[in-house]
C-alpha positions as CSV (number, residue, x, y, z in Angstrom):
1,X,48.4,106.3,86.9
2,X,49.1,103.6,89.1
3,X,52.2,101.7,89.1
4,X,50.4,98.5,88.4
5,X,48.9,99.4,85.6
6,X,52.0,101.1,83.9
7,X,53.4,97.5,84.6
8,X,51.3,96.8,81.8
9,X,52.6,99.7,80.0
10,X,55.9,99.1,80.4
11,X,55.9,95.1,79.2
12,X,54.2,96.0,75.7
13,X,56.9,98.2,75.3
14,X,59.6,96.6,75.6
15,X,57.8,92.8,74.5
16,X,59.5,92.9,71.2
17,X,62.8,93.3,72.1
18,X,63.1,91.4,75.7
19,X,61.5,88.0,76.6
20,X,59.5,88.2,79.5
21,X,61.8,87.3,82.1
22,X,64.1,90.1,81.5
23,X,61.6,92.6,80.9
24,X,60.3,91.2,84.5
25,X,63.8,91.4,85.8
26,X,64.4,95.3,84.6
27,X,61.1,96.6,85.9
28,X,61.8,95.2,89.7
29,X,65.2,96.5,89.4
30,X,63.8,100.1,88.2
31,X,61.2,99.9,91.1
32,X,63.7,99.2,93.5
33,X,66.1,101.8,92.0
34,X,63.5,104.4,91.9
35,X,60.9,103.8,94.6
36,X,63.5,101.7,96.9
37,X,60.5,98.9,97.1
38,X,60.7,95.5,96.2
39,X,58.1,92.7,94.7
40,X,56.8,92.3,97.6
41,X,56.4,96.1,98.6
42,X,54.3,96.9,95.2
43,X,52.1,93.9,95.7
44,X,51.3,95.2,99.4
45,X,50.3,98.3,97.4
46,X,48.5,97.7,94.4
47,X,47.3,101.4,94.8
48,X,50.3,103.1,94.5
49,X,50.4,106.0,92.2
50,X,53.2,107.1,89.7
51,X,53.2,111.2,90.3
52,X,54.1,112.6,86.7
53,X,57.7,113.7,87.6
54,X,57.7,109.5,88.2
55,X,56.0,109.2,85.0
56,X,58.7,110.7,82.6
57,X,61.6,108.6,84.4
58,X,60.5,105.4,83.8
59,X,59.4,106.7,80.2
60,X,62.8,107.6,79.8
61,X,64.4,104.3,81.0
62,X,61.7,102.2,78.3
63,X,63.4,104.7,75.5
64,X,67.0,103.8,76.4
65,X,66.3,100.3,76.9
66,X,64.3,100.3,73.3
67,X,67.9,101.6,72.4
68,X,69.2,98.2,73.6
69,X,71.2,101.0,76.4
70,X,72.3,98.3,78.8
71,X,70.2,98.7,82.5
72,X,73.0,99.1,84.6
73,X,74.4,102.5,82.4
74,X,70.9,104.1,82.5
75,X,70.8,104.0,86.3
76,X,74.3,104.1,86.4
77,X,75.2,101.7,89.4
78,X,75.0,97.8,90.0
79,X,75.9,95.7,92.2
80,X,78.6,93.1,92.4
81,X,79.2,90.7,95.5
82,X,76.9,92.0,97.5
83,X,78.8,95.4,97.2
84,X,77.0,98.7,95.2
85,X,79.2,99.9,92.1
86,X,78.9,103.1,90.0
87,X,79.0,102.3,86.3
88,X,79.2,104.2,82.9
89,X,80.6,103.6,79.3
90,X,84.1,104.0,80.8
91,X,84.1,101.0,82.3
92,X,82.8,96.9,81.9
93,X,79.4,96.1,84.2
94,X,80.9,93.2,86.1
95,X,79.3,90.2,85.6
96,X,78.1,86.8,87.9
97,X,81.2,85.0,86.5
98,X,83.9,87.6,87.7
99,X,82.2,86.8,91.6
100,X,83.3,83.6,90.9
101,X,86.5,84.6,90.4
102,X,86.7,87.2,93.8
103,X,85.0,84.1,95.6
104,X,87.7,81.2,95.0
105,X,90.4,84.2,95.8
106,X,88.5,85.0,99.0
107,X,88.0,81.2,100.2
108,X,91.9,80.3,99.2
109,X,93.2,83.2,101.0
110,X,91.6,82.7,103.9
111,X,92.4,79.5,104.7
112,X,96.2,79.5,103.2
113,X,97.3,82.6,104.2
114,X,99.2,83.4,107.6
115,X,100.5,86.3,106.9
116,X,99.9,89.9,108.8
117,X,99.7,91.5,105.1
118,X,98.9,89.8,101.6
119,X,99.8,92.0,98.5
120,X,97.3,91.9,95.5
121,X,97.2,93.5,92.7
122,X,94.3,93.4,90.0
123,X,95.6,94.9,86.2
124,X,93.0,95.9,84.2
125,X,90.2,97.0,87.0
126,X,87.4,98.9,85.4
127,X,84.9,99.3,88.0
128,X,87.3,98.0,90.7
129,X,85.1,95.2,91.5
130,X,87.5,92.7,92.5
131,X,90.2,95.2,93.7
132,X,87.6,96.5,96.1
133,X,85.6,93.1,97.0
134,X,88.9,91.2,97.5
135,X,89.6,94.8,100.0
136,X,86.6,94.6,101.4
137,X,86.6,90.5,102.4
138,X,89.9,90.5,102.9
139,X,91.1,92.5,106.2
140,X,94.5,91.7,106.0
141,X,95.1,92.6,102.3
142,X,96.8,95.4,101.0
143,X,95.0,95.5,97.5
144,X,96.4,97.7,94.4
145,X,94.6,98.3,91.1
146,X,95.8,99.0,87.6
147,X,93.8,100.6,84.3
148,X,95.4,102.0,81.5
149,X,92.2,104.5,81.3
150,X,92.0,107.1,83.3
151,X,87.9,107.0,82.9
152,X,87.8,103.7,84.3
153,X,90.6,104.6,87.4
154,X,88.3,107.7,88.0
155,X,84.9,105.5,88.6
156,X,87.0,103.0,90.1
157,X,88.2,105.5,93.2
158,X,84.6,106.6,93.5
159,X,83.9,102.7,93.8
160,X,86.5,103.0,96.4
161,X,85.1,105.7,98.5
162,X,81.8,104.7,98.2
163,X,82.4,100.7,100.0
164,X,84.7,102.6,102.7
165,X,87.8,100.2,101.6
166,X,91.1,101.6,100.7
167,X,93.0,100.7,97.5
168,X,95.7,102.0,96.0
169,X,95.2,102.9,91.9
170,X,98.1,102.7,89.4
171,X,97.4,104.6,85.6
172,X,99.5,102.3,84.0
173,X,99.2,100.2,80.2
174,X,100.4,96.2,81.3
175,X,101.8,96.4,78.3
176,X,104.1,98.6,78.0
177,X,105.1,98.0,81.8
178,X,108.7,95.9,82.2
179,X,108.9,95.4,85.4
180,X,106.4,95.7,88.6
181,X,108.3,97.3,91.2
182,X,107.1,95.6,93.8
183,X,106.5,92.6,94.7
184,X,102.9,90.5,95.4
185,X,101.4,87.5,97.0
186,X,98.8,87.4,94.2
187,X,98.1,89.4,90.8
188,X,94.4,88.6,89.7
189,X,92.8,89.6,85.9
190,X,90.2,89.9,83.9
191,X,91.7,91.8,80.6
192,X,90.8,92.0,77.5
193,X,89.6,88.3,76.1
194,X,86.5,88.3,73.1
195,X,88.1,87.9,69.7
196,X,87.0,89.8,66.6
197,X,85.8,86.2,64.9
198,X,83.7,86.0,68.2
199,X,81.9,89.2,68.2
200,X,78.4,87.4,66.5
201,X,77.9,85.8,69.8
202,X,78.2,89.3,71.7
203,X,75.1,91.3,72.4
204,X,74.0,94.0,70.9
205,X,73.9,95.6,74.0
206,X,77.3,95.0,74.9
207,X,78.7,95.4,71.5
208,X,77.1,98.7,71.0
209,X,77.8,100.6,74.7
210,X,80.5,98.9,76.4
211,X,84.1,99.9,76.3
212,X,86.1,97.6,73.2
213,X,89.0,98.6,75.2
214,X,88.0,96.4,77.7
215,X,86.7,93.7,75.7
216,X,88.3,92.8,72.7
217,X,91.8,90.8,71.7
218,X,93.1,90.6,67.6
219,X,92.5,87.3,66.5
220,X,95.8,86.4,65.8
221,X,96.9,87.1,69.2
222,X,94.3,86.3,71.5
223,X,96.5,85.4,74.3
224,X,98.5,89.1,74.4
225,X,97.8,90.0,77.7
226,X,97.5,87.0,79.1
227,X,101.4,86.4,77.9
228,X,102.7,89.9,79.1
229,X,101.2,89.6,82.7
230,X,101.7,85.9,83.3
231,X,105.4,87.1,82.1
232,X,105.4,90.0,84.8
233,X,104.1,87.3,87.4
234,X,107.2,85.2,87.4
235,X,109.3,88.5,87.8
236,X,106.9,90.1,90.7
237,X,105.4,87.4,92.2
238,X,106.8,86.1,96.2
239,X,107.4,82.3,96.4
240,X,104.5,80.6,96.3
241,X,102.4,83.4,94.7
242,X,99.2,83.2,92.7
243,X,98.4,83.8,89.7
244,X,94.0,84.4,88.9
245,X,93.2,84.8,85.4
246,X,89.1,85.4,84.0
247,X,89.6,83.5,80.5
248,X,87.8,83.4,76.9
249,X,85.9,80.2,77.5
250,X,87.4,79.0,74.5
251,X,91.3,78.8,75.0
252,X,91.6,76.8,78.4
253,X,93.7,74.3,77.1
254,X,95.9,77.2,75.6
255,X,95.5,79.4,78.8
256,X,97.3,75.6,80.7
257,X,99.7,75.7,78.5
258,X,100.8,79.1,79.4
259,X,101.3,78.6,82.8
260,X,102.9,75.2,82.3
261,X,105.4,77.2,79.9
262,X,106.3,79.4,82.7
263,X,106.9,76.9,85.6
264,X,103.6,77.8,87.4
265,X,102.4,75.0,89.4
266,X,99.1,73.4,91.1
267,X,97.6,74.9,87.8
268,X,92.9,74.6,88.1
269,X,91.0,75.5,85.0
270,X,87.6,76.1,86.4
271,X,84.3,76.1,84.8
272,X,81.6,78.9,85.7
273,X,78.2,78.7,86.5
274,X,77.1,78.1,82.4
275,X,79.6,75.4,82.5
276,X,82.3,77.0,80.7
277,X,86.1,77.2,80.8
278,X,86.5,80.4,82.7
279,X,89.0,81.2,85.5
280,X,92.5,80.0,86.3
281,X,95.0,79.5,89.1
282,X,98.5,79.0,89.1
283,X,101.3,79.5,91.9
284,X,105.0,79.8,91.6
C-alpha cells in the first residue's frame, strides 16, 4: 500500500476522536519518526510504498492513539528546545510553556551574569528538560537536578547522555529536605501544580497516562511545594539569587504573595503563549 493512500486510512481512524489538525500533526510526526521524511519528502514521493513490517507499526500507533495513549509515550521520545528527549509514564512530556520558562532563564543569565560558574538547581526534573537545556545553553553553568522518583532520575540521566551535557542528579523528596547543602545562584521548578477540583479541564490523555505524582496538588494546599522550596530558597540561595517557578495559571496573585512574604524582590508574573499566569521570578 502506498503511504499516501494509508493517509487516508489513518484519518478515518482516528476522525472521531482527533480533529483534523492533530490527526494531521501525529501522522507527520510518525512519518518523520519512522521513515525520517518530512511533508515535503512524502509529497516528492507520492509512490512510496509501506512494506508490511511498516504496515503493522503504524497499525499499532492508530490502536494506542484510539486508546487516547499520548504520541510522545508510543514513540517514546520528543523534543523540547530544540533538544531530543526520551519519555515514558515515569516522567511528564514537557510542554511549549516550560521552554518559556528555560528561555527567560537563558536570556537573564546571559546578560546578568559575570561569573566563571553559575550554580542551578532544578527540583522536581522528570525528563530533565530544563536541567539539561539550561546545561546545554549555558556553558558556564554547573546545573544539578532533583526527583524524588528514581524512574524519572533514571530517564533523566539517559536525557543526559544522550544531549552530551553533564548534570549532576540528586534522589531526593523537596519535602522532606531541611536544608540544601549547598549553595545556588538560581533554583528553577516546575512541581506539582493541577488541583483535584481542576482535573475536568485535564485531558483524557494526560489524566489517564501521565504520572499524578508529577501533576497533582490537594486542594486545600495547593501551594505545598511552592512554600517548602521558596522556604529552602531563602536558606540556599547566594545574594542576589533567583528564584523560577512554572505556576497553576490560576494562583498568580497567591504565587506574588509568596514571594513578597519571603523578602524576594524584582518579583515578574509572566503570562505564556495562551495568555495565562504561568512562570515567576524572584531574587533575594
Amino acid at each position: 500500500m502506498r503511504l499516501t493512500e494509508y493517509r487516508t486510512v489513518f484519518i478515518q481512524e482516528l476522525s472521531a476522536i482527533y480533529d483534523e489538525q492533530e490527526i494531521d500533526s501525529f501522522f507527520y510526526i510518525i512519518l518523520e519518526d519512522f521513515h525520517h521524511m518530512k511533508r515535503v519528502d512524502l509529497a516528492l514521493n507520492p509512490d512510496f510504498e509501506l512494506s508490511p513490517e511498516f504496515l503493522k507499526q503504524w497499525e499499532n500507533v492508530v490502536a494506542q492513539l484510539k486508546e487516547q495513549r499520548p504520541i510522545q509515550y508510543i514513540l517514546g521520545e520528543t523534543e523540547f528546545y530544540g533538544l531530543p528527549f526520551y519519555v515514558n509514564e515515569h516522567t511528564l512530556i514537557p510542554r511549549p510553556e516550560t521552554e518559556e520558562l528555560v528561555d527567560w532563564i537563558i536570556k537573564v543569565s546571559k546578560v546578568a551574569s559575570q561569573k566563571s560558574q553559575v550554580k542551578i538547581l532544578d527540583i522536581g526534573t522528570g525528563t530533565g528538560c530544563i536541567a539539561i537545556s539550561l546545561a546545554k545553553n549555558l556553558s558556564n553553568a554547573k546545573v544539578y537536578a532533583m526527583d524524588v522518583s528514581e524512574k524519572a532520575l533514571e530517564v533523566a540521566q539517559k536525557n543526559a547522555k544522550r544531549n552530551e551535557v553533564t548534570v549532576e542528579f540528586l534522589h531526593q523528596s523537596i519535602l522532606e529536605t531541611e536544608d540544601l547543602g549547598q549553595t545556588f545562584d538560581i533554583i528553577v521548578s516546575n512541581p506539582p501544580y493541577v488541583r483535584h477540583l481542576e482535573k475536568e479541564e485535564i485531558r483524557k490523555n494526560v489524566q489517564d497516562f501521565e504520572p499524578h505524582l508529577a501533576l497533582f496538588v490537594e486542594d486545600e494546599d495547593a501551594l505545598l511545594f511552592y512554600r517548602k522550596i521558596t522556604e529552602l530558597a531563602v536558606k540556599n540561595l547566594n545574594d542576589n539569587g533567583q528564584l523560577y517557578f512554572e505556576i497553576n495559571q490560576y494562583l498568580g496573585n497567591e504565587m506574588v504573595q509568596l514571594l513578597q512574604q519571603h523578602n524576594f524582590q524584582q518579583i515578574e508574573l509572566r503570562k505564556d503563549i495562551y495568555g495565562n499566569d504561568r512562570m515567576i521570578f524572584g531574587s533575594i
